[in-house]
C-alpha positions in Angstrom: 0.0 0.0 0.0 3.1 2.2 0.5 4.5 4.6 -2.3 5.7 3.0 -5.2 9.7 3.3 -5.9 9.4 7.0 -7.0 12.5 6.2 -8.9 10.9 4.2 -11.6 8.9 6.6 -12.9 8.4 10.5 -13.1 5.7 12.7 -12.0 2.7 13.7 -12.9 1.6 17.6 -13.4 -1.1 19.3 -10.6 -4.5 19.2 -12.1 -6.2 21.9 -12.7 -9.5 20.6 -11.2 -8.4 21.5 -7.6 -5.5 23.9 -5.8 -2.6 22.6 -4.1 -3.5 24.5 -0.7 -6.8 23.2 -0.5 -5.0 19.4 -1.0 -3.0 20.2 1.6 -5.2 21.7 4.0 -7.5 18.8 3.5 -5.0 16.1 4.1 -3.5 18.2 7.6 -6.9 18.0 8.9 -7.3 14.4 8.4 -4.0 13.5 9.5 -4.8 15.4 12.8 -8.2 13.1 13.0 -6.7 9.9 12.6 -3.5 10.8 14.5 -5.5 11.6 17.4 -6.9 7.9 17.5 -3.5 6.3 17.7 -3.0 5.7 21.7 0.0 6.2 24.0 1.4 2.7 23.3 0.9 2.7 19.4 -2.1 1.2 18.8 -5.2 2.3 17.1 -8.0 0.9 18.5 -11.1 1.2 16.4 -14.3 -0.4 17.7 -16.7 -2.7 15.6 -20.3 -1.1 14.8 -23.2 -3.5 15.0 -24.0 -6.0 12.5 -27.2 -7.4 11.2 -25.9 -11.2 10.9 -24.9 -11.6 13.9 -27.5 -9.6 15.9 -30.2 -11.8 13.7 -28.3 -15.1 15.5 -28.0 -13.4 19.0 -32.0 -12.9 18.7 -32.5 -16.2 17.6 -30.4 -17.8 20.3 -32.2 -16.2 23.3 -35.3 -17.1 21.9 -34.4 -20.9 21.5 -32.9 -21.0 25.3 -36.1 -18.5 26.6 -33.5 -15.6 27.7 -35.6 -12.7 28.1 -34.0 -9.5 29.1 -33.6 -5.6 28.7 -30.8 -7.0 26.4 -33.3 -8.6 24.6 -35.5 -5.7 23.9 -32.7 -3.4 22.8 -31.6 -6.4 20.5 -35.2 -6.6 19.2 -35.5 -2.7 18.8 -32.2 -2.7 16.6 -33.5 -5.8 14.1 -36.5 -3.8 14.0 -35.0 -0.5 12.5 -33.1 -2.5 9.9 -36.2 -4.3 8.6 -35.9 -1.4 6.0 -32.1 -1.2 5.3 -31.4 -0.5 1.9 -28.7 -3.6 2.1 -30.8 -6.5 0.4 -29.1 -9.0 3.0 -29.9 -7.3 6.1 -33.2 -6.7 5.2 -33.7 -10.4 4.7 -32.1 -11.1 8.1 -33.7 -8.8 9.8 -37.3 -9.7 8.7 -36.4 -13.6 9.0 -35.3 -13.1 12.8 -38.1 -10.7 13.8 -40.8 -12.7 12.0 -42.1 -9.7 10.4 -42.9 -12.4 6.9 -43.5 -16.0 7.5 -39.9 -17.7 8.1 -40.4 -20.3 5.1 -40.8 -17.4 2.6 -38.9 -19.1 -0.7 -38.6 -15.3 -1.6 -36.7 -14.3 0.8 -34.5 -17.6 1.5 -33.8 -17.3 -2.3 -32.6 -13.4 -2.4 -30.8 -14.0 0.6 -28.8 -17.5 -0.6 -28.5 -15.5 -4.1 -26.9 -12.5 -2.5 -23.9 -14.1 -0.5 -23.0 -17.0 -3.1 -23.4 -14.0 -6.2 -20.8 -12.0 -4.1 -18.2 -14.2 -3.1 -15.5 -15.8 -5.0 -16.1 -19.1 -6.8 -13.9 -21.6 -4.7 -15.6 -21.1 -1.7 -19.4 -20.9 -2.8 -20.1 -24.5 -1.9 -18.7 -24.0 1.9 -21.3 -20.2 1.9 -23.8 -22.5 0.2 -23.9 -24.5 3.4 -23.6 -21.2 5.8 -26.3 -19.5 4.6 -28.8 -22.8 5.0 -27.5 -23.2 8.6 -27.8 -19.6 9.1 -31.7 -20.2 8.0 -32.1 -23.0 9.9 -31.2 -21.5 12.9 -33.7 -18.4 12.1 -36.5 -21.1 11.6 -36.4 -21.6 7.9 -37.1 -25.1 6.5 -33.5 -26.5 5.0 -33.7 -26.4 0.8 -33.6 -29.8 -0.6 -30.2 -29.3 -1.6 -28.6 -28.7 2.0 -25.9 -31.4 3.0 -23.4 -31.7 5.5 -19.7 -30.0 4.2 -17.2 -32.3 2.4 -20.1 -34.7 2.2 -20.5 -35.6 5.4 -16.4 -37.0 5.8 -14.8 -35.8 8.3 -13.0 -32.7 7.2 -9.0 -32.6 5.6 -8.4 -30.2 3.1 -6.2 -27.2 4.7 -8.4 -24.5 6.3 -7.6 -21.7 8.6 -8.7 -22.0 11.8 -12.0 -19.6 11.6 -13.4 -21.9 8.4 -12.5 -24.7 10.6 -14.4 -23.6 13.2 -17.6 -22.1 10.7 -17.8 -25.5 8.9 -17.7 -27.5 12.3 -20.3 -25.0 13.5 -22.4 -25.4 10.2 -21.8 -29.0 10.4 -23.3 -29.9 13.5 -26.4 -27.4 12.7 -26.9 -28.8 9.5 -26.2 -32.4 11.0 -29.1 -32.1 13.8 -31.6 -30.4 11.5 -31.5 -33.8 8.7 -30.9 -35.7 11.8 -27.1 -37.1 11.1 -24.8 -38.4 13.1 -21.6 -39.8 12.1 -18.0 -39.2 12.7 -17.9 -35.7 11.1 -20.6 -34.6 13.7 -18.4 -36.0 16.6 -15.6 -34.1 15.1 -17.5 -31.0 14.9 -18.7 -31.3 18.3 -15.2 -31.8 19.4 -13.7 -28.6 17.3 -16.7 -26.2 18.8 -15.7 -27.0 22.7 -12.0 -26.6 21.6 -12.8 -22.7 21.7 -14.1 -23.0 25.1 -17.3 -20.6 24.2 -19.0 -20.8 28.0 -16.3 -18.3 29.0 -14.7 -16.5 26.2 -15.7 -15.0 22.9 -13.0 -17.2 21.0 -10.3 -15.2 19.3 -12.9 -12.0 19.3 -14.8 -13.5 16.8 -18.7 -12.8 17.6 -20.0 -14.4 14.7 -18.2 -18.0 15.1 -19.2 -17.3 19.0 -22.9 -17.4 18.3 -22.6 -20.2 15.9 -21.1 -22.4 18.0 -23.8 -21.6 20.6 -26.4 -22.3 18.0 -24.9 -25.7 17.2 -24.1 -27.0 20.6 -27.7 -25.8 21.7 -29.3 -28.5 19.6 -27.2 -31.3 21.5 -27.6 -32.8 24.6 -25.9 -32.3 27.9 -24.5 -28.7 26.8 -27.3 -26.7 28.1 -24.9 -24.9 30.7 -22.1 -24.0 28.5 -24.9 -22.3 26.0 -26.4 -20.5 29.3 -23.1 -19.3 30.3 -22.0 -18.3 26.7 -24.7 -16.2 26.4 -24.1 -14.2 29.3 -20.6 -14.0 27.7 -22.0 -12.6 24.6 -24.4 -10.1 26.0 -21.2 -8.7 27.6 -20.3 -7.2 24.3 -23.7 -6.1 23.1 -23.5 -2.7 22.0 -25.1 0.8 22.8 -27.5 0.2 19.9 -28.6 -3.3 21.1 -26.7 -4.9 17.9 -23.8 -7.4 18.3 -20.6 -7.1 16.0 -18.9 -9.1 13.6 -15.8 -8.9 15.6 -14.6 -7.4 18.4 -11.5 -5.4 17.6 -9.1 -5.4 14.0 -5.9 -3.8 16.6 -3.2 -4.9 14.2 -5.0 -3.8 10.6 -6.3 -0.6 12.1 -2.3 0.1 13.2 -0.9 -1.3 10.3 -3.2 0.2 7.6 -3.4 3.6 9.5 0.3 3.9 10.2 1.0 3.4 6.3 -1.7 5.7 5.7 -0.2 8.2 8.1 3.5 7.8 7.1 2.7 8.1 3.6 1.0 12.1 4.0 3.8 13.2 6.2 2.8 12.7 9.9 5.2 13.0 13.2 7.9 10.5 13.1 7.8 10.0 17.0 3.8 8.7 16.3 4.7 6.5 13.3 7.8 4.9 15.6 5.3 4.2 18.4 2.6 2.4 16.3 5.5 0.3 14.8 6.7 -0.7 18.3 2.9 -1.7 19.0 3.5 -4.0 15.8 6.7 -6.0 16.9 5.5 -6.4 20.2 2.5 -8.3 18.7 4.4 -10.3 16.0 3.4 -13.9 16.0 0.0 -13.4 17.3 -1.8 -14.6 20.4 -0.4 -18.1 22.0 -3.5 -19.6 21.4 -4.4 -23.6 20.2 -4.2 -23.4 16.9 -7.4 -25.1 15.2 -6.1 -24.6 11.3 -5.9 -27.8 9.2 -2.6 -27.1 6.7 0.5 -25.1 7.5 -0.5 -22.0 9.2 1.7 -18.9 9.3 3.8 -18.4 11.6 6.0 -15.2 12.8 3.4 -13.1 10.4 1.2 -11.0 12.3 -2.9 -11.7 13.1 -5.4 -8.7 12.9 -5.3 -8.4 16.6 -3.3 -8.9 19.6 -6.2 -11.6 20.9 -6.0 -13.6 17.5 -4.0 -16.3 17.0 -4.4 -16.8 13.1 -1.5 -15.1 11.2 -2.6 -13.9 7.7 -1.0 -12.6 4.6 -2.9 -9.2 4.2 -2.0 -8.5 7.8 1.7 -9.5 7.5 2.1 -7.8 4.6 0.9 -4.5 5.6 2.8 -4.9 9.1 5.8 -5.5 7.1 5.5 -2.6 4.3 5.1 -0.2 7.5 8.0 -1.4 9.1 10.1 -0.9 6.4 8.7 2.3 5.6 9.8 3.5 9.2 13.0 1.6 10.3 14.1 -1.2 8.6 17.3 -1.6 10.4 15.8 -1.1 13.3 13.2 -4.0 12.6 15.5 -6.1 10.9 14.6 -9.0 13.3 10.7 -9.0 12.7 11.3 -7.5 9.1 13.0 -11.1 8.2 10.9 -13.4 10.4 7.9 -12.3 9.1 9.4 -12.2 5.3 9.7 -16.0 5.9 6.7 -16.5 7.3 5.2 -14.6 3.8 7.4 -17.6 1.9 6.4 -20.3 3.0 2.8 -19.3 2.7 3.4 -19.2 -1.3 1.3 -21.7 -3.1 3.1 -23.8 -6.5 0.8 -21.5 -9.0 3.0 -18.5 -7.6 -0.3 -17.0 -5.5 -0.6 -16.2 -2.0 -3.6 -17.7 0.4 -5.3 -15.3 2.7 -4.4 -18.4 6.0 -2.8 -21.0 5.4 -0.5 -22.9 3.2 -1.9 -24.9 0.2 -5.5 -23.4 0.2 -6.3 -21.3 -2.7 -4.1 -18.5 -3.9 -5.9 -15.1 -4.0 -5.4 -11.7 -6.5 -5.7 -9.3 -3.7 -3.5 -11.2 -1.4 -0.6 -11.9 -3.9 -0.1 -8.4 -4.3 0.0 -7.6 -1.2 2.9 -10.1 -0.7 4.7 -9.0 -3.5 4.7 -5.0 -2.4 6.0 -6.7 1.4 9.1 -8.5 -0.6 9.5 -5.7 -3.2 12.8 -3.9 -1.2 14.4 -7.2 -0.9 16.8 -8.8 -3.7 16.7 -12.2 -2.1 12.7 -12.5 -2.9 12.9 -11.9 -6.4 12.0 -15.4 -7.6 9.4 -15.6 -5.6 7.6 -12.0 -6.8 8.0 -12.9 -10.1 6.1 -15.8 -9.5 4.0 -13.8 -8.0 3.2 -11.8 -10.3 2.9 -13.9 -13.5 0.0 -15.4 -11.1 -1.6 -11.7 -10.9 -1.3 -11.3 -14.6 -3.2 -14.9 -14.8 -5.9 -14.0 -12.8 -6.8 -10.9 -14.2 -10.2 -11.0 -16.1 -11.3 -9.7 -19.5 -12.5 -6.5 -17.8 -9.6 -5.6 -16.1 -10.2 -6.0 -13.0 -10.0 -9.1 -10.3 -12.7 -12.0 -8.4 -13.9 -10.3 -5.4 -11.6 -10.4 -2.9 -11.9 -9.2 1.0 -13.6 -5.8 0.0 -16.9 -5.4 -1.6 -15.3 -2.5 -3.8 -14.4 -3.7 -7.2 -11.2 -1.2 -7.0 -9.6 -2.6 -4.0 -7.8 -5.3 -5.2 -6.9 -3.4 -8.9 -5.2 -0.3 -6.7 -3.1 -3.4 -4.5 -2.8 -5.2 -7.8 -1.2 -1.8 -9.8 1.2 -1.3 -7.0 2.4 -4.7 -6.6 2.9 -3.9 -10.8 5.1 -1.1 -9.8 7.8 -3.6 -8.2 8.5 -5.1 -11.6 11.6 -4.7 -13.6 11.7 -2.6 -16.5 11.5 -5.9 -18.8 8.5 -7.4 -17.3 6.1 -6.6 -20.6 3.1 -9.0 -19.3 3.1 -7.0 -16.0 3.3 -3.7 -17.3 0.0 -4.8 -19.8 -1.6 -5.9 -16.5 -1.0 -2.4 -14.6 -2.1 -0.9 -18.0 -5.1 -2.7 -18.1 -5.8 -1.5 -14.5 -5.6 1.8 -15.4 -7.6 1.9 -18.3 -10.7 0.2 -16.7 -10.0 2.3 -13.6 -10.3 5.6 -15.9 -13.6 4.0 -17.5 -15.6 3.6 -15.0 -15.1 6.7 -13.1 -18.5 8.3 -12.5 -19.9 11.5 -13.7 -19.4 13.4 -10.4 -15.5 12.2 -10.5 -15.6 9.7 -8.2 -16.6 5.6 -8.2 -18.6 3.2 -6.3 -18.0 -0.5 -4.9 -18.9 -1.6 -8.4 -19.2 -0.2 -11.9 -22.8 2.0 -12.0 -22.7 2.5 -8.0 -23.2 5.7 -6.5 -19.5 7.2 -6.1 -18.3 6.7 -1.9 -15.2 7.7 -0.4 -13.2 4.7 0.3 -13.9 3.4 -3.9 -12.7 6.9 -5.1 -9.6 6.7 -2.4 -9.2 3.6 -4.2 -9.6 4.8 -7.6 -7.4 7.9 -6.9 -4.4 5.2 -5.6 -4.1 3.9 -9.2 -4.8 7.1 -11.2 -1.7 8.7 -9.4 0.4 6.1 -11.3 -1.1 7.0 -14.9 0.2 9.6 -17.2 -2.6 11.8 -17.1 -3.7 14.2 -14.5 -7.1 15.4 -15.6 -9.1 12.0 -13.6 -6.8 12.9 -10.4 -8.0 16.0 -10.7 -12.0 15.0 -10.8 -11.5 12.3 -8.7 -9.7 15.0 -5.9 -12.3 17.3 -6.2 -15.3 15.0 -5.6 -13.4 13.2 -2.1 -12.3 16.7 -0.9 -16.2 17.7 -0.9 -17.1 14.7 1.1 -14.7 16.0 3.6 -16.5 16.1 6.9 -16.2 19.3 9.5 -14.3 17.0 11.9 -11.7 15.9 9.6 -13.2 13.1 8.9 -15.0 11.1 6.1 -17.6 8.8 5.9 -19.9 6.5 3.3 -20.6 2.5 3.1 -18.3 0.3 4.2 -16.4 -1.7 2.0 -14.9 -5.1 4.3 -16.3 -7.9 3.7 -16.3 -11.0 6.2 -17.0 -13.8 6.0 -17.5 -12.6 2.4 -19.6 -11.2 1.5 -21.2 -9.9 4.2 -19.8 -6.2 5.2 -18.9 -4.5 8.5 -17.8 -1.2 9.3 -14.4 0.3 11.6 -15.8 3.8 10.9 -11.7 4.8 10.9 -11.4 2.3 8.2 -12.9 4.8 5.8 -10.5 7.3 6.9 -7.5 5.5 6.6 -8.2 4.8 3.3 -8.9 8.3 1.9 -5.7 8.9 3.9 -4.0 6.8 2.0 -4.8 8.0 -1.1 -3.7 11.6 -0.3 -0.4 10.2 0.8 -0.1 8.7 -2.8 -1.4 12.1 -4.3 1.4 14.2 -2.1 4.1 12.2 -3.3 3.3 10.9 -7.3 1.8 15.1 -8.4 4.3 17.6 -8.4 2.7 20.6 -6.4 3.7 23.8 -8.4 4.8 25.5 -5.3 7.6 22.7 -4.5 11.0 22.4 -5.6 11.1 21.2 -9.5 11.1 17.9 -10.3 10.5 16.0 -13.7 6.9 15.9 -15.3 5.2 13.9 -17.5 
């Protein structure tokens, strides 16, 4: 996500859409707001909004065990105002779990089952197949014909990180109890879902597995008191708004993400120094069980301090960032967590979002390849890289859907990671042109983009957008594209619009400072790739 070697290529000329002061002004303000999150030891610790998915569970869960509550009313109040939500999936959910429309409706089952397998990539459609008919179930839908157990019903050993393990034992034994199965893969599930010890803690943060585990252990015998006491657990993290949240807390991205964003638009050293030393003292992730099946990482870094389950996107931006600030200095963690990047690398060249041997991703391979960019050593391994990048991209241009539900998040990791190639890579530098052309074609009316092409444009697409236009020869879209995210700019600082992560995909949830950090970003990359008229003179193109 960092700035591209600045070397490689020469600048681009201020636009004449928007002035240099107001740029400037516009990205010291924001600097100020997200600065002013970071706390004394580093870290930025952002706070997960509610969700519907998992507030939809919570309701159905104290209705099953007859919990009845003042948390239970504010959790009923919340489903309630979403029954309208212009997201298609939340509606569905939150009319399912409040009964508002009779909780066989084939209409609704079919828009919501269309909506998650439509937006998620194709190799794991089968597994959200299988989610989104437990999900039902538990909500008091009749299973479709089609509904089976995962893997057919063997017990489970394909490589999987450990929160799929722990969804697909979840869905398992759900699935398993409402067609009335039991066989070794149930007793295996059953045996996975107590591993994470849900009667006393909301395992590795993650609300949504929490709640399905609940679900699935309800429906057996002799685990009445762990689902009591798990509850209570849960309601412990309800929030103002009576919703639950995806997770609880994304410590590590939030730092990671916001300390590149912060470093690349000029901010305090002394701040950027301390929100790296958060980072190494978190390397490795929390000594938790592991529950993966496959060869997990290992010396990466997790997205929180309470998560044991190093991934690449998290490494990889941990890594950029501490290069960015001191690589001597973070030699140590710089290299161990380059190896643990490595070995993570799949024989088609691609990088997995978990765990060794499951399927290489676009959005993740980039993001390896701009973490090993600055190192000679990991030169075979980016070109591999990146021939698998140039593989995967589509006739359009652009990418599968990745960990974002914005279209341009992968192509503006994807035309970085471009950036690192050598001067005779001719198949990568078609890719990154490809990139920019569809990136300039589908920039809206008003300058900006949305998630996909046709949306309305939001902030963090056009941050997105921006990212890649910076690295194109012409200056009039930066222009356009600047003008429309500087008007969105809110009194605080701050901006604000949809969010765009998606998990499990595709289901979104919001950091509100993950908007920020993007946008951020983008005005990092604009500071550094358009020659402002009133600095010293540089080359143009």
């Amino acid at each position: 996500m960092k700035i591209a070697d600045l070397a490689r290529s020469t600048l681009l000329a201020w636009p004449e859409e928007v002035s240099p002061d107001e740029v400037r002004q516009a990205t010291s303000r924001l600097v100020s707001y997200v600065s002013g999150r970071v706390d004394a030891d580093g870290a930025i610790r952002e706070e997960c909004e509610s969700r519907v998915l998992e507030s939809a569970l919570a309701l159905s869960l104290m209705t099953r065990t007859g919990a009845h509550s003042p948390a239970r009313d504010r959790l009923l109040t919340f489903l309630r105002g979403h029954q309208e939500s212009p997201d298609r999936l939340d509606r569905v959910l939150a009319s399912l779990s409040v009964g508002r429309e009779t909780a066989g409706d084939a209409e609704l089952v079919g828009r919501l089952t269309a909506g998650v397998l439509g937006s998620a990539p194709g190799f794991i459609s089968a597994r959200r197949r299988m989610m989104v008919y437990a999900v039902l179930s538990v909500l008091g839908c009749p299973l479709p014909a089609d509904a089976e157990l995962p893997g057919g019903g063997e017990v489970p050993t394909d490589p999987l990180h450990s929160w799929a393990a722990v969804q697909e034992a979840s869905i398992t034994l759900i699935l398993a109890t409402a067609t009335g199965v039991s066989n070794k893969a149930s007793e295996a599930a059953l045996d996975t879902l107590l591993a994470t010890d849900p009667a006393t803690t909301v395992w590795e943060g993650y609300v949504l597995m929490h709640v399905l585990v609940l679900h699935a252990l309800a429906s057996v015998p002799g685990h009445e008191e762990t689902v009591r006491r798990g509850l209570e657990t849960l309601l412990r993290h309800q929030r103002a708004d009576g919703g639950f949240p995806f997770v609880l807390e994304l410590h590590n991205w939030c730092t990671a993400t916001g300390g590149l964003a912060l470093c690349a638009a000029g901010a305090e050293p002394e701040l950027l120094r301390r929100m790296a030393g958060m980072l190494t003292a978190h390397q490795g992730g929390a000594p938790l069980r592991s529950l993966s099946r496959g060869a997990t990482l290992t010396g990466g870094w997790s997205i929180s301090p309470v998560v044991a389950q190093n991934d690449v996107d998290d490494t990889s931006c941990a890594l950029e960032f501490l290069q960015a600030i001191d690589p001597v200095a973070h030699g140590a963690a710089v290299r161990r967590g380059l190896d643990a990047l490595l070995v993570a690398q799949g024989a088609d060249g691609g990088f997995p979002t978990y765990v060794a041997g499951a399927s290489s991703e676009p959005c993740m391979t980039a993001a390896a390849v701009c973490a090993l960019a600055p190192h000679p050593f990991t030169a075979p391994a980016r070109e591999r890289a990146l021939a698998f990048l140039a593989d995967s991209q589509l006739a359009d241009g652009g990418f599968e859907p990745g960990w974002s539900r914005s279209r341009l998040h992968t192509l503006f990791r994807a035309r970085l990671a471009a950036s690192t190639a050598g001067p005779d890579d001719l198949r990568t530098a078609a890719m990154a042109e490809r990139i920019e052309r569809t990136v300039r074609e589908t920039q809206n009316a008003d300058g900006g983009w949305g998630m996909q092409p046709g949306d309305p444009s939001d902030d963090i697409s056009t941050a997105y957008g921006l990212i890649v236009l910076c690295y194109g020869d012409d200056p009039q879209p930066v222009g356009r594209a600047l003008s429309w995210l500087l008007a969105q700019q809110k009194a605080d600082g701050g901006f604000g619009g949809p969010p765009d992560m998606v998990g499990p995909r595709p289901f979104s949830y919001h950091f509100p400072l993950l908007t920020d950090i993007p946008v951020l970003l983008a005005l990092g990359h604009v500071r550094s790739r358009v020659l402002d008229p009133s600095a010293a003179p540089q080359e143009v193109q």
